[in-house]
Backbone of each chain as ProteinMPNN parsed JSONL, in Angstrom:
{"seq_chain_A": "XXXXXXXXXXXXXXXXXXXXXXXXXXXXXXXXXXXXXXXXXXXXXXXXXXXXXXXXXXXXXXXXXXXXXXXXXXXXXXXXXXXXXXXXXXXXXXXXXXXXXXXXXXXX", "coords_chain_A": {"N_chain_A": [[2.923, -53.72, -40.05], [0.709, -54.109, -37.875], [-1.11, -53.639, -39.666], [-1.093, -55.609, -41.079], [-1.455, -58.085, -39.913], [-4.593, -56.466, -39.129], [-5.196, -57.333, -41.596], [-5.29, -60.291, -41.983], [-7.247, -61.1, -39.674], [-9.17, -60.299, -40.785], [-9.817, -61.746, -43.516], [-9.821, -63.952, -42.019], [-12.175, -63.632, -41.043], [-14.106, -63.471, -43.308], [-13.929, -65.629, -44.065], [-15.082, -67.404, -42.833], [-17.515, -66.563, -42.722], [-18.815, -66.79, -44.827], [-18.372, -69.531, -45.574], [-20.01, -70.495, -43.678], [-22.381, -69.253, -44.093], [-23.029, -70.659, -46.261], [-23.285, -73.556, -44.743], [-25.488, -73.172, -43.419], [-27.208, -73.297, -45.307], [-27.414, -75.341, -46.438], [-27.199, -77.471, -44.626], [-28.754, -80.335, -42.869], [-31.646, -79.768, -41.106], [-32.938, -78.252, -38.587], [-31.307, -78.112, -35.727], [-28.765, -78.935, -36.726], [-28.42, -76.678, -38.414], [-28.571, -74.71, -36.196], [-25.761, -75.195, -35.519], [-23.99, -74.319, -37.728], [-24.742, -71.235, -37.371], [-23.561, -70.569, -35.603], [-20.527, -70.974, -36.222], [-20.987, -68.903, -38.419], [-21.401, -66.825, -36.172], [-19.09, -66.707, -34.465], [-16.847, -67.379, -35.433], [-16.725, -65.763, -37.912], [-17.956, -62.94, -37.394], [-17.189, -62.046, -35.034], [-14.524, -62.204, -35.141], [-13.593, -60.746, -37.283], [-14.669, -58.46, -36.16], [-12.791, -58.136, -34.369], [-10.654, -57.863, -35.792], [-11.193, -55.682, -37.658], [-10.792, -53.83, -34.966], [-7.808, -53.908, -34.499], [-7.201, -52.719, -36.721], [-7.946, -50.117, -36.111], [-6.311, -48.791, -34.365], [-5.377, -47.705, -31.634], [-8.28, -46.015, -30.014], [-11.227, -44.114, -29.753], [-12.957, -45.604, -30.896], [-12.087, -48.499, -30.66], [-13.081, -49.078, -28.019], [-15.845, -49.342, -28.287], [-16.3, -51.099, -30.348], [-14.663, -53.282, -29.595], [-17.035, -53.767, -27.242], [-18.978, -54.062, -28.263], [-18.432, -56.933, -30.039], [-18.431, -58.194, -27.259], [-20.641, -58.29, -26.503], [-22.24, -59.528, -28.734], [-20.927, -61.861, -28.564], [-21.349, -62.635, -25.714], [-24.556, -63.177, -25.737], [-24.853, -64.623, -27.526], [-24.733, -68.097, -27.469], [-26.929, -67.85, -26.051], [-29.279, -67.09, -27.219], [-29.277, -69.106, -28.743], [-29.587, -71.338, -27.518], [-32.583, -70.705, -26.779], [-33.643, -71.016, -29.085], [-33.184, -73.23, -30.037], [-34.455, -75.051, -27.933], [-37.077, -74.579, -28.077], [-37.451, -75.049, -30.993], [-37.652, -77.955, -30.706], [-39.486, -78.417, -28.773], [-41.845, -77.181, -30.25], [-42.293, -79.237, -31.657], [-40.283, -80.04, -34.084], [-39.426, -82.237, -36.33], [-36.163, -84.249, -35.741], [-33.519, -85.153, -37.837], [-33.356, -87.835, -40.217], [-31.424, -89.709, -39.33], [-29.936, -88.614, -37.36], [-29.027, -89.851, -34.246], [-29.212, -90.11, -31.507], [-31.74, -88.841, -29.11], [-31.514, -87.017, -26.122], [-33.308, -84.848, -25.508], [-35.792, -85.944, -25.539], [-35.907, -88.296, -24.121], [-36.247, -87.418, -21.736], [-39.195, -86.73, -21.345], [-41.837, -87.671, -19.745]], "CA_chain_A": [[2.791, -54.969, -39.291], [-0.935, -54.021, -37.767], [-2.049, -53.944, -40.635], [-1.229, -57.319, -42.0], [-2.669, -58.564, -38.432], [-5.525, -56.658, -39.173], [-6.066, -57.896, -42.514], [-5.207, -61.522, -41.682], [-8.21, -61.195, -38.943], [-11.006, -59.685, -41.924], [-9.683, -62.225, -44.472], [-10.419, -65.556, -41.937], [-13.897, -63.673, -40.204], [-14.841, -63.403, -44.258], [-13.903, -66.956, -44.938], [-16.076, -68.256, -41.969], [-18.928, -66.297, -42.532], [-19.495, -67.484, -46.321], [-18.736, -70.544, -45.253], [-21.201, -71.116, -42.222], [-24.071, -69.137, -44.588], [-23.439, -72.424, -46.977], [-23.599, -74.304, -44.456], [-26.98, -72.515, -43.189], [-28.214, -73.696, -46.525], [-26.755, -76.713, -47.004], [-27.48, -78.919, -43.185], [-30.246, -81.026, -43.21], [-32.692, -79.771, -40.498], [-32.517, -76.79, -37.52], [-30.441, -78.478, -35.343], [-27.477, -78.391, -37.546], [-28.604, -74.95, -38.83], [-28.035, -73.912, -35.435], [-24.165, -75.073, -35.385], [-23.797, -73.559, -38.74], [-25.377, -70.388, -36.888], [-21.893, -70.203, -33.99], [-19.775, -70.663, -37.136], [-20.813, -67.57, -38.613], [-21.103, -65.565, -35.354], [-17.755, -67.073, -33.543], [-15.136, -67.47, -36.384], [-16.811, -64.508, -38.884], [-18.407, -61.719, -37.128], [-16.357, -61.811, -33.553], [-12.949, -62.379, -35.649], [-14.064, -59.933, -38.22], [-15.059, -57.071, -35.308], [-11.287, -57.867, -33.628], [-9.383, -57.437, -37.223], [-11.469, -53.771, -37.755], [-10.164, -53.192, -33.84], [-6.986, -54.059, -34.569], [-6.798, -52.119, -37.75], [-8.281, -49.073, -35.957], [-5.595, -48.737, -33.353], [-6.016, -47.118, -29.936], [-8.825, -44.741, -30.381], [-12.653, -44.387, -28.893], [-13.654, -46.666, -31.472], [-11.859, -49.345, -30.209], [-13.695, -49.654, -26.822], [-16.927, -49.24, -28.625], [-15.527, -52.356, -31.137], [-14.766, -54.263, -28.095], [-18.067, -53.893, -26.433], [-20.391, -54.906, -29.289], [-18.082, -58.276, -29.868], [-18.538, -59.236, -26.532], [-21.783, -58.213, -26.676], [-22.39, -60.458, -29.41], [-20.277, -63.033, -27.351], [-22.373, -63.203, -24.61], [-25.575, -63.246, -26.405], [-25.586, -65.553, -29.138], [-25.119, -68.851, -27.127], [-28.834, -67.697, -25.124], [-30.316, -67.276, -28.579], [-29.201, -70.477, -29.982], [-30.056, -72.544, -26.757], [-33.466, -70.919, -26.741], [-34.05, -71.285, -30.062], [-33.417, -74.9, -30.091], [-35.291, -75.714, -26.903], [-38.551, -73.928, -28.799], [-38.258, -76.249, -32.002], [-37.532, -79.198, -30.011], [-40.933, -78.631, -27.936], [-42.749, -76.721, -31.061], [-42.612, -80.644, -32.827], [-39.969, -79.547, -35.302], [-38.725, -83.657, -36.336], [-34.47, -84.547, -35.967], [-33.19, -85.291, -39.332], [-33.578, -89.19, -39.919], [-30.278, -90.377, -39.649], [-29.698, -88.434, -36.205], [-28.544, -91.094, -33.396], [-29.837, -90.003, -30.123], [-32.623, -87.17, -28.608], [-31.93, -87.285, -24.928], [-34.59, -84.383, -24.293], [-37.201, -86.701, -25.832], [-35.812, -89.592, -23.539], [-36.501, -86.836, -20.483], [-40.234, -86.603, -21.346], [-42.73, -88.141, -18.77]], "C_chain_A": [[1.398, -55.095, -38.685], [-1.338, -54.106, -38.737], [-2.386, -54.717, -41.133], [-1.728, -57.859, -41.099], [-3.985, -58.348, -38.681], [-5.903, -57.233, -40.184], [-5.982, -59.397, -42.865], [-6.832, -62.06, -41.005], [-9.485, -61.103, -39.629], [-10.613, -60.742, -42.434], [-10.09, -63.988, -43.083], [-11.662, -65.031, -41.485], [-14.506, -63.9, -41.913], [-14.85, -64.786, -44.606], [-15.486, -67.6, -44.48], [-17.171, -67.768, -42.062], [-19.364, -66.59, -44.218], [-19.397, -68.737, -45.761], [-19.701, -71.374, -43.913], [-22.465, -70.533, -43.099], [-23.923, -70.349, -45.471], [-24.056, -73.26, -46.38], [-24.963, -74.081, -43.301], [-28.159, -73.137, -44.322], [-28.298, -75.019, -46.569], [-27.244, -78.05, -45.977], [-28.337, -79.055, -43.196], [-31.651, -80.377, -42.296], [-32.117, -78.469, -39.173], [-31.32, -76.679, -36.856], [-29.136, -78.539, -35.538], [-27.199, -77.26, -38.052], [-27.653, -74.302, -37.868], [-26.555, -73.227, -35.264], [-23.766, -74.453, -36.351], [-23.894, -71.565, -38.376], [-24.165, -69.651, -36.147], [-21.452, -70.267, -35.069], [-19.824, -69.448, -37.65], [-20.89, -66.304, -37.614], [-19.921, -65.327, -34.64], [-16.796, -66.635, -34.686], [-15.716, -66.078, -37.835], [-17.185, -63.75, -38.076], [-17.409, -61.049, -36.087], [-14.928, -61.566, -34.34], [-13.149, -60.893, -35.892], [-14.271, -58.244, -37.371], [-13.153, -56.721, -34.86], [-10.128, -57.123, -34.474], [-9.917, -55.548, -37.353], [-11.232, -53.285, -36.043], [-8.903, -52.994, -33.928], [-6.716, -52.792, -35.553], [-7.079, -50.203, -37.495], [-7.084, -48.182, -34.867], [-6.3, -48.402, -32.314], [-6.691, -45.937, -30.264], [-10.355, -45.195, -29.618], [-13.504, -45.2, -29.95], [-13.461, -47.737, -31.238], [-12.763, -49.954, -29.303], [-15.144, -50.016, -27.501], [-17.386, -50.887, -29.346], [-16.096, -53.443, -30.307], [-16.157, -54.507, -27.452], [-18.909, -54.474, -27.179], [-19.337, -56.307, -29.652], [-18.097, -58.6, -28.354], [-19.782, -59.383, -26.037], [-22.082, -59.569, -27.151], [-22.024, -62.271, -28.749], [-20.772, -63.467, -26.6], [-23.689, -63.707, -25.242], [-26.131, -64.452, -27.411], [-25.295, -67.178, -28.697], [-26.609, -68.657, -26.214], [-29.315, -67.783, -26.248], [-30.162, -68.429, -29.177], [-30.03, -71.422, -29.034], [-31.964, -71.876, -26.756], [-34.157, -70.879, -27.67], [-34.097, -72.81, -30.339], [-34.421, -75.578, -29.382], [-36.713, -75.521, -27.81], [-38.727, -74.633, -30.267], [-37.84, -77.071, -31.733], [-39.328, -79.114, -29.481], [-41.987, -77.954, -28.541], [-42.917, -77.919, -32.179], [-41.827, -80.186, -33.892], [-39.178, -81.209, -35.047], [-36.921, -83.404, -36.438], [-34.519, -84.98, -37.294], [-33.079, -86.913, -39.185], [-32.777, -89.894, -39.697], [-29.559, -89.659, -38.322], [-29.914, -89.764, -35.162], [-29.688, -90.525, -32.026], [-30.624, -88.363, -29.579], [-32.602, -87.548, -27.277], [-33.2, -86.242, -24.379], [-35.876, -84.864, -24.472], [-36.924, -87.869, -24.926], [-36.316, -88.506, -22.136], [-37.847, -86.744, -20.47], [-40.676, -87.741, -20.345], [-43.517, -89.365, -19.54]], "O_chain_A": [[0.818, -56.155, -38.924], [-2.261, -54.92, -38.776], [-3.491, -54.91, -41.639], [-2.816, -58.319, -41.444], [-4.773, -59.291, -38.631], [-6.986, -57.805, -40.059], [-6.514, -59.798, -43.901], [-7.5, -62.985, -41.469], [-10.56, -61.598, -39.288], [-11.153, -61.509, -41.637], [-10.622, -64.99, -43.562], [-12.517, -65.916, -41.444], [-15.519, -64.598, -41.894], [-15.702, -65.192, -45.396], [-16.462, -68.014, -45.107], [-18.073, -68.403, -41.514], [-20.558, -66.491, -44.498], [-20.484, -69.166, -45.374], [-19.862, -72.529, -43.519], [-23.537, -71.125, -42.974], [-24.859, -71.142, -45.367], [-25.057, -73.823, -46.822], [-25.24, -74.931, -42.454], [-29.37, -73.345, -44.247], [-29.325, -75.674, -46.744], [-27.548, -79.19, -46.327], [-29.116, -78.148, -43.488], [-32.737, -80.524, -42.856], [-30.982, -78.005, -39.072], [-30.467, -75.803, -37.004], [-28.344, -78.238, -34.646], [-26.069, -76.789, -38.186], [-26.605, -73.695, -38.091], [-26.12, -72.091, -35.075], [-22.869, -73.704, -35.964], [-23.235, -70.75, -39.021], [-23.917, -68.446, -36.139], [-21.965, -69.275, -35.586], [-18.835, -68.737, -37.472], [-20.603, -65.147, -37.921], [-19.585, -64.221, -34.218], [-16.115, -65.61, -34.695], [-14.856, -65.634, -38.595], [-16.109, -63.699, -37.48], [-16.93, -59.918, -36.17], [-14.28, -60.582, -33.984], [-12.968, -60.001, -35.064], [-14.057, -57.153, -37.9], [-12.49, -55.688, -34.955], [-9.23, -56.327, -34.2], [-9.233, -54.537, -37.19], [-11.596, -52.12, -35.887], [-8.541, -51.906, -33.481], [-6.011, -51.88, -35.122], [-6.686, -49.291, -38.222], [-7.165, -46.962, -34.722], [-7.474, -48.661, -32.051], [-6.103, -44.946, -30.7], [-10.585, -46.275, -29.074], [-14.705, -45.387, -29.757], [-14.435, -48.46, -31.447], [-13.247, -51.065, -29.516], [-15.583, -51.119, -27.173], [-18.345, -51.603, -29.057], [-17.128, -54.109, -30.223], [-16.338, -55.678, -27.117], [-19.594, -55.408, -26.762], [-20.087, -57.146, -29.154], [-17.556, -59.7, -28.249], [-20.124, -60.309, -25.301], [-22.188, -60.558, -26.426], [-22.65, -63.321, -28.603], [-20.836, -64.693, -26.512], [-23.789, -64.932, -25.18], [-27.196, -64.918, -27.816], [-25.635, -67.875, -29.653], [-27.19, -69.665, -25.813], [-29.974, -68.815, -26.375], [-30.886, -68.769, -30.112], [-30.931, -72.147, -29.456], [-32.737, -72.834, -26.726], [-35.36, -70.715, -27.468], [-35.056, -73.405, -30.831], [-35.146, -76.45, -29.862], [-37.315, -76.539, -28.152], [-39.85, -74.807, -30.742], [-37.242, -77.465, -32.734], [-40.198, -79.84, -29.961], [-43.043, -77.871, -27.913], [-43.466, -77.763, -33.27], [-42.513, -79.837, -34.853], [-38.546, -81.495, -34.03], [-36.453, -82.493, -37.122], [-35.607, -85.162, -37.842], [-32.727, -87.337, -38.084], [-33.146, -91.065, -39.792], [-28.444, -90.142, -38.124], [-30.847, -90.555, -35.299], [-30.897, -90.742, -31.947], [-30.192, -87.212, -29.655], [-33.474, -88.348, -26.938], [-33.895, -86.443, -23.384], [-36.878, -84.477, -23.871], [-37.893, -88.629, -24.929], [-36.952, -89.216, -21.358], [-38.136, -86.62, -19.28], [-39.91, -88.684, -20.146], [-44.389, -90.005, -18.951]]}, "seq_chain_B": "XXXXXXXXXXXXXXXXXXXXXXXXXXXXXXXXXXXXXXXXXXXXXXXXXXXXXXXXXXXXXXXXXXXXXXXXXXXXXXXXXXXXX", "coords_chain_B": {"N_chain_B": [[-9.177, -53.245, -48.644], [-11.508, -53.487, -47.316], [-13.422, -52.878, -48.83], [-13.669, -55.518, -50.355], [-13.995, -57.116, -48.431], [-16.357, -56.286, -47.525], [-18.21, -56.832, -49.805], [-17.599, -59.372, -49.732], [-19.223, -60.191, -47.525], [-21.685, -58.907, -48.184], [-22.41, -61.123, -50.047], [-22.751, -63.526, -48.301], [-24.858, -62.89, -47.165], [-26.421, -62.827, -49.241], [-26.97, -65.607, -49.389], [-28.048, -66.333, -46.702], [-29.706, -64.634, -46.705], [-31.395, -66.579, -48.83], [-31.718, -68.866, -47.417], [-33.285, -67.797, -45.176], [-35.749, -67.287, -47.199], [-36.386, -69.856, -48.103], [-36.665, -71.447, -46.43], [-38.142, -74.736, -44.25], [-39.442, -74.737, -41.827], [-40.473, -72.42, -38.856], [-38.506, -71.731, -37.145], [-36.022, -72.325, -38.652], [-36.221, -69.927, -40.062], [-35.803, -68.228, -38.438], [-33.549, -68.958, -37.749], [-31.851, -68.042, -39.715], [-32.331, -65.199, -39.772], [-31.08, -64.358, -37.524], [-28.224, -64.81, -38.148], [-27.989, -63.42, -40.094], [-28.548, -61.036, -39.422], [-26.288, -60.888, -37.712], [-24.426, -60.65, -39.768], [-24.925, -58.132, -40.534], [-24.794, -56.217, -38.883], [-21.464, -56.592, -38.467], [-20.773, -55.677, -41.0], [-22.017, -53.203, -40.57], [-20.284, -52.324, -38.58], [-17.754, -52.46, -40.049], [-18.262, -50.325, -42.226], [-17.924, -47.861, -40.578], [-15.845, -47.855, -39.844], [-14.611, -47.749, -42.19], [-15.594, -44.968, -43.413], [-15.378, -43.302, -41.175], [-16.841, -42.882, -39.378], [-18.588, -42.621, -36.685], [-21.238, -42.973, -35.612], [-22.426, -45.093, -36.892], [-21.571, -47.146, -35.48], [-22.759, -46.837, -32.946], [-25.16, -47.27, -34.143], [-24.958, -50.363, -34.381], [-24.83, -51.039, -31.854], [-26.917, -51.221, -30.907], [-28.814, -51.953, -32.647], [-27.444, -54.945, -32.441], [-28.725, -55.64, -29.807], [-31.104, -55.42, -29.819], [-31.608, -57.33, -31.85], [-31.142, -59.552, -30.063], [-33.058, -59.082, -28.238], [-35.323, -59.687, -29.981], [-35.274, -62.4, -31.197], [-35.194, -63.793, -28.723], [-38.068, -63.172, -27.811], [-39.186, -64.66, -30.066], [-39.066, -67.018, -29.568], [-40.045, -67.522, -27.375], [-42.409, -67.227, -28.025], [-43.17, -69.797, -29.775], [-42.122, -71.493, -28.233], [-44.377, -71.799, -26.266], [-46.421, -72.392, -28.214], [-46.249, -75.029, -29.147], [-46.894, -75.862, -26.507], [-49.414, -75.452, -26.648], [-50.931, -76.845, -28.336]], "CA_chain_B": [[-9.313, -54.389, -48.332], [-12.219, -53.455, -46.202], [-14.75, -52.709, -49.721], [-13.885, -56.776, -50.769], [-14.613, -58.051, -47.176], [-17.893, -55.803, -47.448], [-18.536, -57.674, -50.794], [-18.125, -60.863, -48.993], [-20.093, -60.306, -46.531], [-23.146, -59.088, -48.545], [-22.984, -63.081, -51.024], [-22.797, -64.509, -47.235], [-25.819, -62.54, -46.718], [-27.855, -63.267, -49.43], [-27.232, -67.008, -49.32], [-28.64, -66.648, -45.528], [-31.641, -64.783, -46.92], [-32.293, -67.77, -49.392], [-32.256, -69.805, -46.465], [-34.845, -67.595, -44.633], [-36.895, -67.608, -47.835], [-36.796, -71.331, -48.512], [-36.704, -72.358, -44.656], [-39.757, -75.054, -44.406], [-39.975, -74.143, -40.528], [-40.523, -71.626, -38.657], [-37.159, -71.877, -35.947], [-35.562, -72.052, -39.714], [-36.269, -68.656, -40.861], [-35.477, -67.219, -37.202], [-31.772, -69.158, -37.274], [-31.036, -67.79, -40.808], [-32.058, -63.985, -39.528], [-30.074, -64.424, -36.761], [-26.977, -64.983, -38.767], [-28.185, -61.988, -41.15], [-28.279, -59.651, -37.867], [-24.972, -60.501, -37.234], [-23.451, -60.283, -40.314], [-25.199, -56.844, -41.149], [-23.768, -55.464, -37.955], [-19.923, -56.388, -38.769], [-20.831, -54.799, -42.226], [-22.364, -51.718, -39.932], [-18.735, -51.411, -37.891], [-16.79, -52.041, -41.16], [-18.511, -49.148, -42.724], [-18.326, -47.147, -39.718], [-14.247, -47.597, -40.028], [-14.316, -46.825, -43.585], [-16.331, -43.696, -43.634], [-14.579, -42.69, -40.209], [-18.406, -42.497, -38.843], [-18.7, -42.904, -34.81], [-22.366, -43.093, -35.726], [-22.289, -46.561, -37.193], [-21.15, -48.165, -34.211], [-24.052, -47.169, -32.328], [-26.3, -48.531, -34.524], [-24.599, -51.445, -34.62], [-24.809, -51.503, -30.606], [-28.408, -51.002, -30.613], [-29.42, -53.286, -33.335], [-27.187, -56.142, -31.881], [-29.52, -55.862, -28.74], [-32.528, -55.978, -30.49], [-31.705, -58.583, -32.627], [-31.215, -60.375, -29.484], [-34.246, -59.327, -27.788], [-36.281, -60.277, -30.816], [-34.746, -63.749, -30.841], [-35.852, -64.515, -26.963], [-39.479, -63.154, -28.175], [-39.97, -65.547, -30.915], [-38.359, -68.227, -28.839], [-40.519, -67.904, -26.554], [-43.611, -67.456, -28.81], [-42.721, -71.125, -30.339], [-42.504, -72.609, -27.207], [-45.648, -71.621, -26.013], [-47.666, -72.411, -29.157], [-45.859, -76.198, -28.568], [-47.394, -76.3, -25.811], [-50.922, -75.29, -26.571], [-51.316, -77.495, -29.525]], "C_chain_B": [[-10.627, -54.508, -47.635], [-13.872, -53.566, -47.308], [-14.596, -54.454, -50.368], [-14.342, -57.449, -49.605], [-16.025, -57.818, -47.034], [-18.655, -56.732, -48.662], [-19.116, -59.147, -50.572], [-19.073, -61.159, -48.089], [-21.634, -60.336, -46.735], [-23.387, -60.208, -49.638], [-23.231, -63.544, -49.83], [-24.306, -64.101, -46.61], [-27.128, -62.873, -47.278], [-27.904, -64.488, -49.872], [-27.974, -67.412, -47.896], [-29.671, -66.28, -45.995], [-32.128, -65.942, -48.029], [-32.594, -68.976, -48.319], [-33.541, -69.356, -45.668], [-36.128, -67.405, -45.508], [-37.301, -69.037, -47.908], [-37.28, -71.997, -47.357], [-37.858, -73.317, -44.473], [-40.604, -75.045, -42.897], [-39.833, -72.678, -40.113], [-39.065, -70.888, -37.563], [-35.919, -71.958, -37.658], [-35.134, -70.903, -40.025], [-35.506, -68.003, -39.676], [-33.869, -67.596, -37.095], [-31.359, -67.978, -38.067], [-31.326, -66.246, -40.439], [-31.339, -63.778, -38.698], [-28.429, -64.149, -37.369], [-27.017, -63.642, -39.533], [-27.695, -61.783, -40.402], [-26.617, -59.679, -38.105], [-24.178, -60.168, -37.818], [-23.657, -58.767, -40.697], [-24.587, -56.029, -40.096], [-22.158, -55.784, -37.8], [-20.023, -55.629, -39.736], [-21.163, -53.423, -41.376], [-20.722, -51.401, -39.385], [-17.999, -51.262, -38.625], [-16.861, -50.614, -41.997], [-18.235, -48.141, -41.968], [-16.52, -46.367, -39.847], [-13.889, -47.175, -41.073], [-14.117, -45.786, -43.464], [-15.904, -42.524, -42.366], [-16.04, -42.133, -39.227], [-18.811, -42.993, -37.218], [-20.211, -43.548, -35.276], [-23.095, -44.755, -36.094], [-22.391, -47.425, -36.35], [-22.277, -47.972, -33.109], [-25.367, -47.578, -32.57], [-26.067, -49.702, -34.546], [-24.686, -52.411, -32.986], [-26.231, -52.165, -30.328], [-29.088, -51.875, -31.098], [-28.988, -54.857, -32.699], [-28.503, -56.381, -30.237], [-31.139, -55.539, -28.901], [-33.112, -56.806, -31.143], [-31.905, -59.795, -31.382], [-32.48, -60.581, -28.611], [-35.463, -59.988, -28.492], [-36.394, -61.748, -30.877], [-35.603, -64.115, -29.913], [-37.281, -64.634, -27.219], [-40.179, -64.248, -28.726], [-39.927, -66.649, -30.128], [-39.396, -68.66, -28.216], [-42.312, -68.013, -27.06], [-43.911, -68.783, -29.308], [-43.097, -72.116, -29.593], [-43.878, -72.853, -26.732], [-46.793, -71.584, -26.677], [-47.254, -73.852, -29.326], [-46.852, -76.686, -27.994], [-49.107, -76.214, -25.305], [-51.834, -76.18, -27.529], [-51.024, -78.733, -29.095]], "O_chain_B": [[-10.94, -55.656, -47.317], [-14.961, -54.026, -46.963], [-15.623, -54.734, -50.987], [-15.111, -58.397, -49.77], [-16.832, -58.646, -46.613], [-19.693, -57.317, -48.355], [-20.129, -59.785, -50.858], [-19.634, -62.243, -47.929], [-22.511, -61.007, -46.191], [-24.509, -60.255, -50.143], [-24.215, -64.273, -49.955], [-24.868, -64.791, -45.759], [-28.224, -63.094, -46.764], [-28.756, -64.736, -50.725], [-28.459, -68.537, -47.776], [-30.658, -67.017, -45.978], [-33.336, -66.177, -48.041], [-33.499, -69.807, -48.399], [-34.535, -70.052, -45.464], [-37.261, -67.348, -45.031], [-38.481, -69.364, -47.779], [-38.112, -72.903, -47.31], [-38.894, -72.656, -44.536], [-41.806, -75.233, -42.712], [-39.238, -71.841, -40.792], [-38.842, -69.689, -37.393], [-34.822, -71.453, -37.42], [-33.951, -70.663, -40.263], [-34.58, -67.24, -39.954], [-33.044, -66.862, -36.552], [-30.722, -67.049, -37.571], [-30.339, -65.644, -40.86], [-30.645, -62.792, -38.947], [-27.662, -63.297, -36.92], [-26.053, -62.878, -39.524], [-26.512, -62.089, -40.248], [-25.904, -58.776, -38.542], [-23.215, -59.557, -37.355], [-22.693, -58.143, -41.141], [-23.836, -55.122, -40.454], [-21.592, -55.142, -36.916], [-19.337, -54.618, -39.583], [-20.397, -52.494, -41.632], [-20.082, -50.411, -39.739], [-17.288, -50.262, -38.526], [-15.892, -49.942, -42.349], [-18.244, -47.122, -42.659], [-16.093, -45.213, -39.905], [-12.994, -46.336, -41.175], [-12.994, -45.289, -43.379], [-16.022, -41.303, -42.462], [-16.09, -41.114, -38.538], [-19.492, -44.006, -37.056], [-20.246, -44.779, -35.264], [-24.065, -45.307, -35.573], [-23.167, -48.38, -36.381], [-22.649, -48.939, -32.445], [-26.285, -47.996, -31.864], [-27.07, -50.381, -34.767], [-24.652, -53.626, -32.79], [-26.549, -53.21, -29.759], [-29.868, -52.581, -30.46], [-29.803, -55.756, -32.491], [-28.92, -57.495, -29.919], [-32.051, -55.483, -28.075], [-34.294, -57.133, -31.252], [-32.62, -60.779, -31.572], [-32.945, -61.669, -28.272], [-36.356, -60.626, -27.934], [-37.463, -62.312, -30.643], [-36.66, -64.692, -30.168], [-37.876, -65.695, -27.028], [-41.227, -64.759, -28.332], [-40.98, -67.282, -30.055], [-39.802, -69.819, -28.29], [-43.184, -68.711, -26.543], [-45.123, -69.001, -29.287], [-43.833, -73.087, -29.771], [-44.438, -73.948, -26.794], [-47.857, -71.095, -26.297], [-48.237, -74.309, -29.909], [-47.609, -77.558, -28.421], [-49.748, -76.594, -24.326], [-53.064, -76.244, -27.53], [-51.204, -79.701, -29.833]]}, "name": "protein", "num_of_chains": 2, "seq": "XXXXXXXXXXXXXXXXXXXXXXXXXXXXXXXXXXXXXXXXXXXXXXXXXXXXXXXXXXXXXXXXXXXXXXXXXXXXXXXXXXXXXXXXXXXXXXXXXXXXXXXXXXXXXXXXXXXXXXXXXXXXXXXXXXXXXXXXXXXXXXXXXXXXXXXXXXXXXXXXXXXXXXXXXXXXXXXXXXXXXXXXXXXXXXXXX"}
């Protein structure tokens, strides 16, 4: 019964992380990259760490498990937001068919 | 089940590195290593569970917090060449 838990948990982190590197390839410009970016670290890597916790039972690998997904957890919304802010204000253009830039409406 | 998820993981990997080869910016190349990082460190703990290797998992600690420090670096390298130009 763990086991099919854990291998329920590997089989959707593997879906989401092929499918967010597609869509790494595939979205028109950074900005969308980015969201493509939380897809493969939220729903593949984080899942993907919980299913090999799960599958490991109670042991000192667990905690170890645990600590680098929330590691990751914490971490990877700061890298996205200051990766965006930096090609927003390094002139990297929105994709042409994007609706609204409020931090270009905040400029002086 | 754990050597087909590893499988998957390294096509998901090198469709991210064609993105950091092709990328035509520079905040491009830095998303699509980002995403590497992360997937090469689930592949580091999966192996780690395979192979029954404690050792794994602390590279996998170490690298995740370098990947992230590297990140902030460029970030902040970007911004500040923005704003000099």
């Amino acid at each position: 019964m763990i086991e099919i838990i854990a291998y329920i948990l590997l089989g959707i982190g593997a879906f989401c992380a092929i499918v967010g590197s597609i869509g790494i390839v595939r979205f028109p410009d950074v900005y969308n990259r980015i969201h493509a970016n939380t897809v493969v670290v939220v729903g593949g890597a984080i899942v993907m760490l919980l299913g090999a916790s799960v599958l490991e039972g109670l042991s000192s690998y667990t905690l170890k498990i645990l600590i680098i997904a929330f590691f990751i957890f914490l971490t990877n919304p700061v890298s996205a937001h200051a990766i965006a802010r930096a090609a927003h204000k390094s002139g990297v253009k929105l994709w042409r068919r994007s609706v609204v830039d409020k931090l270009e409406e905040e400029k002086p | 089940m754990i050597l087909e998820v590893l499988i998957i993981i390294f096509c998901a990997c090198l469709i991210c590195a064609l993105r950091a080869a092709l990328g035509p910016t520079a905040p491009d190349r830095v998303v699509a290593i980002d995403a590497l990082v992360v997937l090469m460190i689930s592949a580091l703990v999966l192996l780690g569970v395979y192979y029954r290797a404690p050792i794994y998992l602390d590279v996998a600690l170490v690298y995740a917090f370098l990947a992230f420090l590297g990140t902030l670096a460029i970030a902040k390298y970007l911004e500040g060449r923005g704003i000099e130009t």
